[in-house]
C-alpha positions as CSV (number, residue, x, y, z in Angstrom):
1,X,82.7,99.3,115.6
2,X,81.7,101.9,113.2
3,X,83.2,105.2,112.7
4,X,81.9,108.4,110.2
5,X,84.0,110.5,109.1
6,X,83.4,113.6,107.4
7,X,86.5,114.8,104.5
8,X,86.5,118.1,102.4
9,X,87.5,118.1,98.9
10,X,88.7,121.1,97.1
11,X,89.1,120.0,93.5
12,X,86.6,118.4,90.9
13,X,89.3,115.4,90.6
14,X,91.3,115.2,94.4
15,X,93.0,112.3,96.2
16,X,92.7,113.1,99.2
17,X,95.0,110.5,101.1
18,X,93.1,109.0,104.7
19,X,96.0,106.6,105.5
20,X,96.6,108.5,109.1
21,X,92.6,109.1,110.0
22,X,92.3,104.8,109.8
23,X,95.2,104.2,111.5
24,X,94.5,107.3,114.1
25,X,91.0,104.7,114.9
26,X,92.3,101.5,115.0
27,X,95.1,103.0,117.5
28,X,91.6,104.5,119.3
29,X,90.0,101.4,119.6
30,X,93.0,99.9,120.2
31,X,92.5,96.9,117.8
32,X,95.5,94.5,117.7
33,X,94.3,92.1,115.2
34,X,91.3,92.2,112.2
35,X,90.3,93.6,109.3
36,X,89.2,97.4,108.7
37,X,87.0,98.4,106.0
38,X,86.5,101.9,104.6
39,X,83.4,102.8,102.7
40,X,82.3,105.3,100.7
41,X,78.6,105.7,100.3
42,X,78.9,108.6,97.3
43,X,78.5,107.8,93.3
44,X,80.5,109.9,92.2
45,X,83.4,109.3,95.0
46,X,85.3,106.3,96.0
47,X,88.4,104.6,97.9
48,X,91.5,103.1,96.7
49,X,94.4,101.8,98.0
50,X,97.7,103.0,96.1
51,X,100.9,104.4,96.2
52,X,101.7,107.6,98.2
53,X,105.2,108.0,98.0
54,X,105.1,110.1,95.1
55,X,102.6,112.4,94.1
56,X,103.2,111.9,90.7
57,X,101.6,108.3,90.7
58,X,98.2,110.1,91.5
59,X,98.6,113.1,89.2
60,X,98.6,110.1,86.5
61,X,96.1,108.5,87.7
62,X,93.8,111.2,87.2
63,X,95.1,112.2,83.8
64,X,94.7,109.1,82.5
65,X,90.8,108.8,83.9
66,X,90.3,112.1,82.4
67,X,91.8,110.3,79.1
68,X,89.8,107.2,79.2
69,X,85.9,109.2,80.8
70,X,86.2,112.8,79.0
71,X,84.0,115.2,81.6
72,X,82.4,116.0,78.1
73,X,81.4,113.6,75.5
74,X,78.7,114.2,73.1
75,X,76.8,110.7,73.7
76,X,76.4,111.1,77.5
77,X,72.7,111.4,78.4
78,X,73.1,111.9,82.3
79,X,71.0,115.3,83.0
80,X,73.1,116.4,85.7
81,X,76.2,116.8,83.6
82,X,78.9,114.3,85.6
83,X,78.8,110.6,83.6
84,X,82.9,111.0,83.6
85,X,82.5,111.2,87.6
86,X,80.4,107.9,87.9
87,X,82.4,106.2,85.4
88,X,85.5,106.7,87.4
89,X,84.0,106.1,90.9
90,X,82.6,102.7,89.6
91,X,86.4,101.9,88.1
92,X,87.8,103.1,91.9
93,X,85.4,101.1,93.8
94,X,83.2,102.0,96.9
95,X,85.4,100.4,99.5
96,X,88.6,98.7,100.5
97,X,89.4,96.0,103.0
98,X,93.1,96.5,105.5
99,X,94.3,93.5,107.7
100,X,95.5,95.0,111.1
101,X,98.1,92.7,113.0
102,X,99.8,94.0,116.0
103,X,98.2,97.2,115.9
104,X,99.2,98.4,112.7
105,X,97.4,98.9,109.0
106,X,98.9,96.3,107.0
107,X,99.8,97.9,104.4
108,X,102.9,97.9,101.6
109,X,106.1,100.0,101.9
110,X,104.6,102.4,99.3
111,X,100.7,102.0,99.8
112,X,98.2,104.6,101.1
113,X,94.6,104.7,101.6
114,X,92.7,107.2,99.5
115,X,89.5,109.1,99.1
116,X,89.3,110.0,95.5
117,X,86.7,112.7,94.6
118,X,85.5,112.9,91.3
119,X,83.1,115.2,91.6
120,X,84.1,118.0,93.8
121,X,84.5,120.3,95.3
122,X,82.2,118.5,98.4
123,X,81.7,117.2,101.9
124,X,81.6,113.9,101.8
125,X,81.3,111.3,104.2
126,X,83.2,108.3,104.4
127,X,82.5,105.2,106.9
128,X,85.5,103.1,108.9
129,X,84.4,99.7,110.2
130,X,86.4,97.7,112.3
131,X,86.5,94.0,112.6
């Protein structure tokens, strides 16, 4: 089964945390036991998987992206202005596999799923597949 979602971001640099939208289709489907994959088809967006107990975690995470891909650095070449956000959606990754057992996203006490927007504010699009 495959699901598209649709997700607003607000900021240039936004988590945006999806955690409840997967499991919210794999309770749909009712899928006991598999793997889900979430995709994003964007180059200048991606998923991660991470902690989302504290917001904190992500606010560093983003300051230290902005640390290691500056938005501005005088030997960029890219036209359209954004190297920084394709840097950082390479280093994220387009997708991320879950294991479902009994139901449930198996995932750690502390881990959420995440869009991460690096190039915002957008609509973006985001694909759930379910195995």
């Amino acid at each position: 089964m495959l699901i598209k979602k649709t997700i607003q971001t607000s900021q240039r640099d936004q988590f945006k945390e999806i955690t409840g939208a997967v499991q919210r289709e794999v309770s749909l489907q009712d899928m006991t036991s598999g793997v889900v994959i979430v995709y994003c088809p964007h180059t200048t967006a991606g998923i991660t998987i991470n902690e989302n107990a504290d917001p904190d975690v992500v606010h560093d995470m983003l300051l230290a992206w902005d640390e290691v891909y500056p938005w501005h650095h005088p030997k960029y070449k890219h036209a359209e202005g954004n190297t920084a956000s394709h840097l950082k959606a390479s280093t994220v990754g387009a997708s991320q596999h879950v294991i479902v057992e009994d139901g449930k996203l198996l995932l750690g006490t502390w881990q959420g799923i995440y869009f991460c927007e690096f190039d915002g504010p957008r609509n973006r699009t985001y694909y759930i597949k379910m195995m």
